[in-house]
N, C-alpha and C positions, 0 to 999 in steps of 0.2 A: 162330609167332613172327615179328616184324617183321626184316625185314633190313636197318631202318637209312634206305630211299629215300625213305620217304612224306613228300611235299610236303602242307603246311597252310598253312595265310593267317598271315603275315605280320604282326605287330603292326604298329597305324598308326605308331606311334612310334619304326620302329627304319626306317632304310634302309639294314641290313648286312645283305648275301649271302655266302654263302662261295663262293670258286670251283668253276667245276664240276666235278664228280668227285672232291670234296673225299675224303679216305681219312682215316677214322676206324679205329685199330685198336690192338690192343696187338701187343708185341713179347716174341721169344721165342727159344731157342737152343735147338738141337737138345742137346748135353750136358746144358743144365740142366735140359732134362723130360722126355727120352723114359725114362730106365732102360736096363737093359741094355746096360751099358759097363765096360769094366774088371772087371767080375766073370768068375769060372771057368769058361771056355768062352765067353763073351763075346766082342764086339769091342773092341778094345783102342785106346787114342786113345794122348797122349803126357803125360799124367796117373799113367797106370798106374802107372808105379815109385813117387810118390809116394804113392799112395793103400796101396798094398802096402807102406810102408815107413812110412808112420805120420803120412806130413808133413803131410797133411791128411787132412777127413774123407772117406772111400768117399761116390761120386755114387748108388749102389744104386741104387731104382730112381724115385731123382728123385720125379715125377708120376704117372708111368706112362703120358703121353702119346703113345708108342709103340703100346698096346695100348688104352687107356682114349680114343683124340683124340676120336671123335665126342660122348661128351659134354661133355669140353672145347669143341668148336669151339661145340657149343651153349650153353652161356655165354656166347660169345664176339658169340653174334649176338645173343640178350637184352640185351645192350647196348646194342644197336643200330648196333654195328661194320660196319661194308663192308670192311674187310680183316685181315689179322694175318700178320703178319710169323714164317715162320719159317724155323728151322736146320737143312740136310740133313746129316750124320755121314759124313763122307767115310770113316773109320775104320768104318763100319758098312755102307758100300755096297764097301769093297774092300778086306775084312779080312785078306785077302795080298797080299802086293806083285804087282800083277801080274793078279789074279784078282778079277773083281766078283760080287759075292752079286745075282742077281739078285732073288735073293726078298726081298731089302732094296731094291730098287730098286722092287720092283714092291710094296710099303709103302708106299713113302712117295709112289707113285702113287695107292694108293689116301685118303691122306690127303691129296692136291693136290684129288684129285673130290671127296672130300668137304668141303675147304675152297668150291669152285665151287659143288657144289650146295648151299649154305647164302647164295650170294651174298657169299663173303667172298675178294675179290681177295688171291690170296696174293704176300706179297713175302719169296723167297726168297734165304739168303744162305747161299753156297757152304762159307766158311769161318769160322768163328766162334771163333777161339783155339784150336781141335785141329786132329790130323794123325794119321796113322795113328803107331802105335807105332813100327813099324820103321823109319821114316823118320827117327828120333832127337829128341832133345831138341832140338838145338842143327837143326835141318831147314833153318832160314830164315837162317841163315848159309851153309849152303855155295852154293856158285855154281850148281848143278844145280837148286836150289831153283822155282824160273820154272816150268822147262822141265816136273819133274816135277808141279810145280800142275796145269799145260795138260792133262796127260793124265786129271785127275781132271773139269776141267772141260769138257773136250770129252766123256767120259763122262755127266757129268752133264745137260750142255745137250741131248746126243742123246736121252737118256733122259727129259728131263722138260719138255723146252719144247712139248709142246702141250697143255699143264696150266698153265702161269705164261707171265709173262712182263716181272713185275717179279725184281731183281735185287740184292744187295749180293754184291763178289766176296768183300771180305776185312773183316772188321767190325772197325774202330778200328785201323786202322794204328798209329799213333802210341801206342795204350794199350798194344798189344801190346809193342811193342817194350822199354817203358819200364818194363813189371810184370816180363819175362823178364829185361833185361839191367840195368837200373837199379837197380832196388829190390828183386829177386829172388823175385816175390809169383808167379811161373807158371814151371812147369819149365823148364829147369834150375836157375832160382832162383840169377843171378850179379849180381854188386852191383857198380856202375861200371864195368861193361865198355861203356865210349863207339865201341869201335869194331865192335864185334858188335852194337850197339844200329842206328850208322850203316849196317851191311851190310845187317840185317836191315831196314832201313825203304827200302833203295835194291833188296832180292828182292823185299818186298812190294807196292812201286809197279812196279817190271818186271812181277810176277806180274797184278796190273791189268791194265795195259794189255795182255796177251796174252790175258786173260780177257776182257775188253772185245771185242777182234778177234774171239775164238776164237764166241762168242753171235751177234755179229751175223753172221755169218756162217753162221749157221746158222738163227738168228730177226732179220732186218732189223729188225722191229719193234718189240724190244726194249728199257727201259728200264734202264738199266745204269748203276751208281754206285759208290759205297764210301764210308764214314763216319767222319769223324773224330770223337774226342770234341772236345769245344768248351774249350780253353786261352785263356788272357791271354797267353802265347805262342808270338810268333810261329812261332819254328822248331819248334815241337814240333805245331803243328796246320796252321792254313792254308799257312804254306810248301809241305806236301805236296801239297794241293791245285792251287797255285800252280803248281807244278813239271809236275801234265798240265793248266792252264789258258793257260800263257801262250804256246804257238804260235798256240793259236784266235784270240791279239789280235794277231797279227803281230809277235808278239818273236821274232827269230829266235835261232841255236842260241846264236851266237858273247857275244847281247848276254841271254840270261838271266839273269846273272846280277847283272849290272844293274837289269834291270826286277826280281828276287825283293828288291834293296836299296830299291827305293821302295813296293814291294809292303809292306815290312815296315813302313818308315817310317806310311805313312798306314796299317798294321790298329794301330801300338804307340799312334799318337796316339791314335786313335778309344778304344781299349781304355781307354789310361791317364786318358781324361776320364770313362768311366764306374767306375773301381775305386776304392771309399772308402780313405779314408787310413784306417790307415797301411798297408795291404796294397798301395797303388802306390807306393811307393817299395821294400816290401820285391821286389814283381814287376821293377822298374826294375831292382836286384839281379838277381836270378834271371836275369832276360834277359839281366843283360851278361854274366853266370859261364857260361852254356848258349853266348851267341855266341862268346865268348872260347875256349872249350876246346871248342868241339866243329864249328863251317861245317857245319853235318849236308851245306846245300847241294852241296859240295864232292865229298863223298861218295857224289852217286847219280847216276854216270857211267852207269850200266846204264841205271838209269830215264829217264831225258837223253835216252841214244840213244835208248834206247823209241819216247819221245813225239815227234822228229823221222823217226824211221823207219815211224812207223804209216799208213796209209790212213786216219786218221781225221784231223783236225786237232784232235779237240776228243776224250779217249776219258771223259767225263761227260759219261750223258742228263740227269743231276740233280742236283742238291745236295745232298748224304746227312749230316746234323750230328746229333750223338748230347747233349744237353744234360742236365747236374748240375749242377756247382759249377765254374766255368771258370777262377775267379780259382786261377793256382800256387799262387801263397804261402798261401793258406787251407789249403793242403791238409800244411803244414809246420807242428808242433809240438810243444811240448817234452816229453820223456815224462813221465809221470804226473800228467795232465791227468786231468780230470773226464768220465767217460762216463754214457750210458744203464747204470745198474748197476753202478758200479763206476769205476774208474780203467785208463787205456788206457797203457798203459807203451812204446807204439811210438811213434817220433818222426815217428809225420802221425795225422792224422783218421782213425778209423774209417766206413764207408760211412755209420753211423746218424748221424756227427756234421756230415756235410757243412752247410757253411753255405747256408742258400737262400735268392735271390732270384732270384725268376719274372722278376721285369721286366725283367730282362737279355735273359731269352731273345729279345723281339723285336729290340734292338740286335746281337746274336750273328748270328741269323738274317739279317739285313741284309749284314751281315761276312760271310758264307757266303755267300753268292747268284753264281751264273755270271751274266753276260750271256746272255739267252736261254734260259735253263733256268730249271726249275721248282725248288721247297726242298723236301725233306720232312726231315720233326723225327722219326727213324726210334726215337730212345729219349727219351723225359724220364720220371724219375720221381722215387720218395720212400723212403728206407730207413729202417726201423726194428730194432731187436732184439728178436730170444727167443731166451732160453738157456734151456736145462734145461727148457722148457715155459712159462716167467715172460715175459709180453709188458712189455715197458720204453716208456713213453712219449720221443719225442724229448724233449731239455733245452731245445730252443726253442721248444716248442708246435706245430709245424707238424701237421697230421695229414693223410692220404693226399687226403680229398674239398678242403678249402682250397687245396691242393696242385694237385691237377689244376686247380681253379675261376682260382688265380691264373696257369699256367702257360698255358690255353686261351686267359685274357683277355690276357696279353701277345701272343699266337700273332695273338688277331683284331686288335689293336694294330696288329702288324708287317704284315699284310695291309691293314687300313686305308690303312698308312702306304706301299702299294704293294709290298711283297714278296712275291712269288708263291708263299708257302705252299700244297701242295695238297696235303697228308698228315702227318698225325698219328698215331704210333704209341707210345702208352702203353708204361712197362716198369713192370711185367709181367702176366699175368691173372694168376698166385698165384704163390706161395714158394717159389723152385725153389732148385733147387744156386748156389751163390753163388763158386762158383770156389774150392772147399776147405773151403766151411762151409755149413750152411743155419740157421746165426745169423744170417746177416742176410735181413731181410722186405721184400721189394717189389712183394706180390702187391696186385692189387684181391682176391684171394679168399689169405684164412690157410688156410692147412693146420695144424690137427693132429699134429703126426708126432708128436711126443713120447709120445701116446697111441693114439690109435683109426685113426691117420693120415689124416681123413676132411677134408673140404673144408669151412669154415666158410660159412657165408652172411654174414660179414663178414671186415673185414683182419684182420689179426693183433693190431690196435690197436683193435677195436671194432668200426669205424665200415663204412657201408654204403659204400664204395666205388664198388661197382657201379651202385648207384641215381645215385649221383653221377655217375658218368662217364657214365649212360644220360640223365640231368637235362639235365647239358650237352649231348650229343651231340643231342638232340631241340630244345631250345633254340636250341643254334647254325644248326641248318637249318633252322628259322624266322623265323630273324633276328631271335632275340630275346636280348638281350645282357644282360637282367637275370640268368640266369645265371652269368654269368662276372663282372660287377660286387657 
């Protein structure tokens, strides 16, 4: 099977390169595919009381990526992938407080070698929306929060940096905070608690930058990042960003908050020239209600201190942007709107209805870029529905291969246009746990479950995905752009 590297001639007609070491991969979370979590004698995350209590659906055994990965990862290379991004289960490597499994450790060793001997550079992320159980629901509120991360992640770094050595500490900062304390979509499920939203996004940038120290010190050479999802905005995405950016520029402590007021200004303009009406002025809204009632700025004294107390000046090797639907106000809706199947009775979009436009992604991407660092696009993808076994076409027509095809040609766009894209991480190789449901589809490969639970050789929606994303993937490393056009 090809691993993705092989150089061919170049059509005369095209003079695009991708940079080198371009990383082609999908993207993956330890919850959503390994299995064995939260079941009877299982390791237990911070999911459990829900799944046990009916509020959502049991993660059972996902993919079974735990036990099944080697023919997963081989899918993953027929693509023609050079990496894939996955989730270690901290909940699974230190199922008591206190006590590491090492035979979970020395697992997901053996799936780091087997990601290397396939040639597929793994980029691993520490924390991805769980925690162990007994650390509670409410973990990233209390103030101990930091400190007890660090011990998860100096276990980890000891244990598995000389298998990796790419990195995500904490995956979407920002989403997290905002499904637990905002809209109440992840345990404990609390609705407008603004100041437990604020604590928790000022433990989880503290938790960064200590994870950041805690790696290189232990691997110098390490690539080390964290990903926001991509907002219209400001305080809810690149602010955080912002926040361990602006010492590397010579702002110092007294005047950040100053420099994060012009930071905002030039991301709202940028933003609000490319959002169709009438959803910029509804975002023009939303932004003033979000700065008005809530400075998030104000409230990450911890993380502040952090970022002027560190040995680093700068604690991102990269630019980690996780890209869907970025406009806010798309994501706000009246209930009983028109769905794939049905009528959605919650006041926002469901995942399958998210509104798409690729051609953002390369203006986003630009918005995200550090001075001096590299971008990677760690998720972009495409949701669809199946319920009860019944595959639902999107209501806009989008389907997964146009999807990828318009999302890569933005990608080579924004690289063109000089933005240091060098990694691409599709979401997801198939159907996994969806955060409470496996309704919704973002696989290149469908699964089954409903019957034989077997792997399709297309999506959920038909279409050869895989072919698709191996088309481009082969395409793009010959510089050939009909492809993606």
């Amino acid at each position: 099977m090809s691993n993705g590297n092989r150089n061919t001639k170049r059509p005369k007609d095209s003079d695009f390169t991708l940079p080198d070491n371009f990383q082609f991969g999908v993207a993956t979370a330890g919850f959503q595919v390994e299995g064995g979590i939260n079941g009877p004698g299982e390791p237990a995350n911070n999911w459990l009381s829900w799944e046990r209590a009916g509020r959502v659906e049991p993660s059972g055994s996902a993919v079974s990526f735990w036990t099944d990965y080697e023919d997963q990862l081989d899918r993953v290379v027929e693509m023609g992938c050079n990496s894939i991004r996955i989730g270690i289960e901290w909940a699974r490597c230190e199922p008591e407080d206190g006590v590491f499994d090492q035979q979970a450790i020395d697992g997901y060793i053996k799936i780091l070698q087997a990601c290397r001997a396939r040639g597929l550079e793994p980029l691993v992320t520490l924390h991805h929306f769980t925690h162990p159980h007994y650390l509670g629901d409410k973990f990233w509120v209390d103030v101990s929060a930091p400190e007890r991360y660090l011990v998860w992640v100096k276990k980890a770094i000891e244990s598995f940096h000389p298998y990796c050595h790419q990195w995500v500490t904490i995956n979407e900062l920002n989403i997290y905070a905002i499904e637990t304390f905002i809209i109440g979509t992840f345990p404990p499920g609390k609705y407008g608690d603004v100041t437990s939203m604020i604590r928790t996004l000022d433990h989880l940038l503290t938790a960064h930058i200590g994870a950041y120290e805690v790696i290189h010190s232990v691997q110098p050479n390490a690539v080390v990042g964290t990903n926001n999802f991509c907002f219209s905005l400001y305080d809810i995405d690149r602010l955080l960003s912002d926040v361990l950016y602006g010492r590397s520029q010579g702002v110092a402590r007294e005047d950040l908050f100053l420099w994060l007021e012009e930071r905002r200004f030039t991301y709202m303009n940028h933003v609000s020239a490319m959002t169709p009406n009438p959803y910029r002025r509804r975002d023009a809204i939303l932004a003033k209600f979000v700065r008005s009632n809530t400075r998030i700025e104000k409230g990450l004294s911890r993380a502040i201190a952090a970022v002027y107390a560190s040995p680093y000046d700068l604690t991102l090797d990269v630019s980690q942007i996780d890209y869907y639907d970025p406009v806010t106000s798309h994501h706000l809706r009246l209930p009983g709107h028109k769905t794939s199947g049905g009528r959605n009775w919650l006041p926002g979009r469901l995942l399958w209805d998210h509104i798409q436009d690729p051609s953002r992604l390369a203006s986003y991407s630009s918005l995200n870029t550090i001075a001096g660092s590299q971008l990677w696009i760690v998720e972009n993808g495409l949701g669809s529905r199946v319920k009860k076994g019944c595959s639902y076409p999107r209501l806009d027509g989008w389907d997964r291969p146009s999807h990828m095809k318009a999302s890569l040609g933005a990608t080579v766009k924004a690289i063109e246009k000089g933005t240091p894209i060098t990694g691409y991480w599709h979401w997801t190789l198939c159907d996994n746990y969806e955060w409470g449901s496996y309704e919704p589809r973002f696989g290149i490969f469908g699964i089954d479950r409903e019957r034989s639970n077997k792997w399709l050789d297309t999506d959920s929606m038909g279409n050869n995905s895989a072919g698709a994303y191996k088309k481009i993937i082969e395409g793009l490393r010959n510089g050939d752009l009909s492809v993606v056009n």
